[in-house]
C-alpha positions as CSV (number, residue, x, y, z in Angstrom):
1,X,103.2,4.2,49.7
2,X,105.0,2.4,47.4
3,X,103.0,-1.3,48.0
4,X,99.8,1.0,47.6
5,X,101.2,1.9,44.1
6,X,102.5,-1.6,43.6
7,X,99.0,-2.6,44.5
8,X,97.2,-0.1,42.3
9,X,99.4,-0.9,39.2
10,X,98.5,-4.3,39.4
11,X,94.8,-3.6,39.7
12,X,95.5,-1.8,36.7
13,X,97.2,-4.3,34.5
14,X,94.9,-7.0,35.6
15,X,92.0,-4.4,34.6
16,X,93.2,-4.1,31.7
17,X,93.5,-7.6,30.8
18,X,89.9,-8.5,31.7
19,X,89.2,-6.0,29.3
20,X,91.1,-7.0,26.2
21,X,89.3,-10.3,27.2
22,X,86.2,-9.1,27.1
23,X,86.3,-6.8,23.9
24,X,88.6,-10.1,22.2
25,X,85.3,-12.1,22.7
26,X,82.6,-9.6,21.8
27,X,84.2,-9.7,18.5
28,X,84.5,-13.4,18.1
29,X,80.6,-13.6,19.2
30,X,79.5,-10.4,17.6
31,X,79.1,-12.0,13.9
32,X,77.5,-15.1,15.7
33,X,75.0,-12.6,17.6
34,X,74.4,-11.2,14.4
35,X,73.7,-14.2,12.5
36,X,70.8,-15.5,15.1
37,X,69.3,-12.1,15.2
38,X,69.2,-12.1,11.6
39,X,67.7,-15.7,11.4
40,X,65.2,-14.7,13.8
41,X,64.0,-11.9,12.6
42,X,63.4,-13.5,9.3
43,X,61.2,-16.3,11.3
44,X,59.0,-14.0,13.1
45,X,58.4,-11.3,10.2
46,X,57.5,-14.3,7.6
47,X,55.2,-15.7,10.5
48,X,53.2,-12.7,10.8
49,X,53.0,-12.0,7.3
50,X,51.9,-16.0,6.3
51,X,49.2,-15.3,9.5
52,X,48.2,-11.8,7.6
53,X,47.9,-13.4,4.3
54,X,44.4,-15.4,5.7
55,X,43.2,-12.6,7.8
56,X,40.7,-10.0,5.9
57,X,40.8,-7.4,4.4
58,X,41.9,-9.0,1.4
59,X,43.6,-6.3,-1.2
60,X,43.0,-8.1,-4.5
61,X,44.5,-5.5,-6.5
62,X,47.8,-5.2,-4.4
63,X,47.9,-9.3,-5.1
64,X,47.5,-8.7,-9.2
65,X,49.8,-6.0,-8.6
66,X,52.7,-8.0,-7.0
67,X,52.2,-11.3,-9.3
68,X,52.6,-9.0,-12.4
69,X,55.9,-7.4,-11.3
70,X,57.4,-11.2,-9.6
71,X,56.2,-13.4,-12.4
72,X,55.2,-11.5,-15.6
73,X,57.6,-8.8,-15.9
74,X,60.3,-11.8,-15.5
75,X,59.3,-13.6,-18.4
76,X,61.9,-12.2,-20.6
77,X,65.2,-12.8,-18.5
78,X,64.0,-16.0,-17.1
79,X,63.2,-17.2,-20.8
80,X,66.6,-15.9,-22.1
81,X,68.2,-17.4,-19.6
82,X,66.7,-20.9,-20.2
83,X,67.2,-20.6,-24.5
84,X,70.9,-20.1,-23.6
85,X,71.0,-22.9,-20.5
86,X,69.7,-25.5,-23.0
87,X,71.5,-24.6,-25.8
88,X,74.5,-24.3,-23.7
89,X,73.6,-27.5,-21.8
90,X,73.2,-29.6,-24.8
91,X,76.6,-28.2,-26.5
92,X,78.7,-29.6,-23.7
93,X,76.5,-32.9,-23.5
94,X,76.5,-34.0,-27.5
95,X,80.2,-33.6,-26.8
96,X,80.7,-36.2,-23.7
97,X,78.2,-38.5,-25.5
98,X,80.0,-38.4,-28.6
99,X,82.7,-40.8,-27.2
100,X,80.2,-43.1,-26.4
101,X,78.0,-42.5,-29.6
102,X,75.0,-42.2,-27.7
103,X,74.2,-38.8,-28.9
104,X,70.8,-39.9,-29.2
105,X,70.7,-39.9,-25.3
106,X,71.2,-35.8,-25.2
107,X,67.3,-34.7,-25.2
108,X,66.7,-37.2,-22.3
109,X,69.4,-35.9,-19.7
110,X,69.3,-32.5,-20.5
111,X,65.4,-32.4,-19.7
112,X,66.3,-33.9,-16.7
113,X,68.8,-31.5,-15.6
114,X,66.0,-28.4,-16.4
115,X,63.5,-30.0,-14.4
116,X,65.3,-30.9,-11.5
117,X,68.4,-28.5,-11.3
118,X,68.6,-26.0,-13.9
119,X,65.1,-24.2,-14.2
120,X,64.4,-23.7,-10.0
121,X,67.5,-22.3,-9.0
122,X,68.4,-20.2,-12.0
123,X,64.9,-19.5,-12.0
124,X,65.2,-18.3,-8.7
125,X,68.5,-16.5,-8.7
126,X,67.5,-14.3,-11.7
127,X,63.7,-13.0,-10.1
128,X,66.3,-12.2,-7.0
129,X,68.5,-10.2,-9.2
130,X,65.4,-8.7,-10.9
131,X,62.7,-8.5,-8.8
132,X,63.9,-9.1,-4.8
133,X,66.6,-6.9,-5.1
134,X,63.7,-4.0,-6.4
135,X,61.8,-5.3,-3.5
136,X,64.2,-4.8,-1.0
137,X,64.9,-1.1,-2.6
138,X,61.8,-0.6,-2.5
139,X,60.4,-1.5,1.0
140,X,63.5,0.1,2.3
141,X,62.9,3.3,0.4
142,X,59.6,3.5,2.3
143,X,60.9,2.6,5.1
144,X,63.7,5.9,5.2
145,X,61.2,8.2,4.0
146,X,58.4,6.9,6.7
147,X,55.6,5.8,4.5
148,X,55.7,2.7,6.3
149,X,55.0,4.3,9.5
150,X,52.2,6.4,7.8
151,X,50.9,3.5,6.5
152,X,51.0,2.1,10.2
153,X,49.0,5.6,11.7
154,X,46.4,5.1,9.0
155,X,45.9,1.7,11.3
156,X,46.3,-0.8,8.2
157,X,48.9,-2.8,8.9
158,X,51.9,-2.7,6.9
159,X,52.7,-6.8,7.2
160,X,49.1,-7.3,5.3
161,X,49.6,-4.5,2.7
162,X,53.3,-4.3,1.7
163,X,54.8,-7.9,2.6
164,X,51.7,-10.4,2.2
165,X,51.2,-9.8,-1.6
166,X,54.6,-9.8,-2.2
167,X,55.6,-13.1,-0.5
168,X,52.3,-15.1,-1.9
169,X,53.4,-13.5,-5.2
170,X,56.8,-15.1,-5.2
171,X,55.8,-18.3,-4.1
172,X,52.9,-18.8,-6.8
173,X,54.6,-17.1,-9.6
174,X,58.2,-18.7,-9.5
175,X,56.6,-22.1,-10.4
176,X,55.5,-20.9,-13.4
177,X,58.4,-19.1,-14.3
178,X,60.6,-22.5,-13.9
179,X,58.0,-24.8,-16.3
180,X,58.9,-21.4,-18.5
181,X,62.4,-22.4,-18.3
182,X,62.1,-25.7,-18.4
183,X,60.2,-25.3,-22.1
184,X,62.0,-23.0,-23.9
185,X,65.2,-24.3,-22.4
186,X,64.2,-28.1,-24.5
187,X,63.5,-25.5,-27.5
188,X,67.2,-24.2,-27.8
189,X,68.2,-27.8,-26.5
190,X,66.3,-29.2,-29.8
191,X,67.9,-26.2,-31.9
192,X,71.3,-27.4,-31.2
193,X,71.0,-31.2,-30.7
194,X,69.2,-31.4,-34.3
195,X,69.0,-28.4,-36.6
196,X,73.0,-27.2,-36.1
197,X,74.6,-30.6,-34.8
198,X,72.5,-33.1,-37.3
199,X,71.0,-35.0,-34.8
200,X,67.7,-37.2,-35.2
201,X,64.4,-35.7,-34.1
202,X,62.9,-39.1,-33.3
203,X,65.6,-40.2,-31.0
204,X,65.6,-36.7,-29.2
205,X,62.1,-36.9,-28.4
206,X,62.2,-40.7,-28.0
207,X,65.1,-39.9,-25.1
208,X,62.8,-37.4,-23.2
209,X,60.1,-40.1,-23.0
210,X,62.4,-42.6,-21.7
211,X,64.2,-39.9,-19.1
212,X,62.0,-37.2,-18.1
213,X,59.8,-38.7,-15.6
214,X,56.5,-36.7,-13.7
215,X,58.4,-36.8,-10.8
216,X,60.9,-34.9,-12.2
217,X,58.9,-31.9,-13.2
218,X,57.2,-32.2,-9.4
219,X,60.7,-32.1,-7.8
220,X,61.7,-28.6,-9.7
221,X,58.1,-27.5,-8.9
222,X,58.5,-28.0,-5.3
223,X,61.9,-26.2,-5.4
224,X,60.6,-23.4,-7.0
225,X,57.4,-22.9,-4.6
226,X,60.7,-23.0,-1.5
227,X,62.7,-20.7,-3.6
228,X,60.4,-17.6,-4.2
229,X,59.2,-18.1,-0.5
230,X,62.7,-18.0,0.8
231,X,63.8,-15.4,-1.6
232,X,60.6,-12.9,-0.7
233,X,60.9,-13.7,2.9
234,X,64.7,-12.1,3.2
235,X,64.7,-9.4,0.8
236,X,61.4,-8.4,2.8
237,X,63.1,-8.8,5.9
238,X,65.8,-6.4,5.0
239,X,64.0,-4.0,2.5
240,X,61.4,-3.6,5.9
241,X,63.7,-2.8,8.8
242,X,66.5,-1.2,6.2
243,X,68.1,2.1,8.4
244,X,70.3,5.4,7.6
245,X,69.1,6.2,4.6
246,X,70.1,6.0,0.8
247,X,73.4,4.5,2.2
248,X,71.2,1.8,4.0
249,X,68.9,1.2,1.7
250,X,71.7,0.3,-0.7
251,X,73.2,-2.0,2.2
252,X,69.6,-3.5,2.5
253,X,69.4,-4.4,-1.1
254,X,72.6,-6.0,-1.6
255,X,72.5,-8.4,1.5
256,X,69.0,-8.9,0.4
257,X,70.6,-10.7,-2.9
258,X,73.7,-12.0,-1.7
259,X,71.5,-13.7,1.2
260,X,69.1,-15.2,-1.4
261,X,71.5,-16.7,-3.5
262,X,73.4,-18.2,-0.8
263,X,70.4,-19.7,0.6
264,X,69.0,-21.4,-2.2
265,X,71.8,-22.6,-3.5
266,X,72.2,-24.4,-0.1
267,X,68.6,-25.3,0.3
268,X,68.9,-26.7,-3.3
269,X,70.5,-29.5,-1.9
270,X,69.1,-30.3,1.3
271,X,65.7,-30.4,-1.3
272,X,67.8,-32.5,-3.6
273,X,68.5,-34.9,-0.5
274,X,65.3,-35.1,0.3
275,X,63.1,-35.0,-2.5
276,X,65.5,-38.1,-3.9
277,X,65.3,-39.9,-0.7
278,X,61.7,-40.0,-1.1
């Protein structure tokens, strides 16, 4: 009796162990898990919706629809926000060149640093603080309330006529929005550099010839064509398959920006790598 309890005591403890074990390394892989399942799932719903976006019938109004909400009603902030990045941009860069009088060398690098750097990714984290983070409310909202499932008995599919319009809208729009940037960021550059600091007009323009190269302007184009596709595809993703309700939604919405962010700012330079390289 008492080596049957020894024995059973044991088989407890040793239980008990396994179990710790087991529950010690579900947590260590459950972010992991998480991570892949969220990678894929991103993968396979921007598939489908690329495949829908060639597939009839074509919605031409939902298209108009979704480039005038990414790309037109984001003029203002993304042209605010490039004044005040020139203007700001130039400030600190008259300053450093001072030491060196080369002054004359400010409108050159500073329309270098919009075209390449500046305009794409601020670009693109401001349409995801406007416009993906409304997307990924959005979707999610209709996902909660089941209009996405309606949508799904009405057999139209919802990949073609929520997510398609939205994702080709992004892509085509943010371009636009960065050569936006890009201009009237050289406009508060040139009010700084010569109307409040004295500089020369001739050597300001004369510096952007001699800087700002075509390639240049292509390498923030390209970035910005990445950035609204990788921006639509995840706040899609989680505005689409967002779960328990208002409280999930809100969840939804802000991994939706967080995630965007993140991931441009780290594709930014892998593109940078790259596009240099080349």
């Amino acid at each position: 009796m008492r080596g049957g309890v020894a024995w059973y005591k044991g088989g407890t403890v040793k239980e008990g162990a396994e179990t710790s074990g087991g529950e010690l390394l579900n947590r260590v892989l459950q972010p992991v898990l998480t991570f892949l399942d969220n990678i894929g799932t991103i993968v396979t719903l921007t598939f489908q919706t690329v495949v829908w976006l060639v597939r009839p019938p074509f919605r031409l109004a939902q298209f108009l629809a979704a480039m005038d909400f990414m790309g037109a009603q984001s003029v203002f902030i993304v042209g605010l926000t490039g004044v005040f990045s020139g203007m700001v941009v130039t400030l600190q860069t008259s300053y450093a060149l001072r030491a060196f009088s080369a002054e004359g060398r400010v409108g050159g690098l500073v329309a270098v640093s919009l075209a390449r750097e500046l305009a794409p990714v601020f670009s693109a984290i401001m349409v995801t603080a406007r416009a993906g983070s409304a997307l990924a409310a959005e979707l999610g909202n209709m996902r909660v309330t089941e209009q996405i499932d309606a949508i799904a008995t009405m057999s139209v599919s919802p990949v073609q006529y929520l997510l398609s319009p939205r994702l080709f809208a992004a892509t085509v729009m943010l371009p636009l929005l960065c050569i936006l940037y890009t201009s009237v960021g050289m406009c508060g550059s040139y009010l700084v550099a010569v109307v409040w600091l004295g500089g020369d007009a001739g050597a300001f323009f004369q510096s952007v010839r001699d800087f700002a190269l075509p390639s240049d302007i292509s390498m923030g184009l390209i970035k910005a064509c990445v950035f609204g596709f990788i921006m639509s595809a995840i706040s899609c993703r989680h505005g689409f398959f967002a779960s328990g309700g208002a409280r999930g939604v809100g969840v939804a919405t802000t991994r939706a920006v967080v995630e965007s962010c993140v991931t441009v700012l780290i594709t930014n330079y892998i593109l940078t790598q790259l596009l240099l390289d080349v």
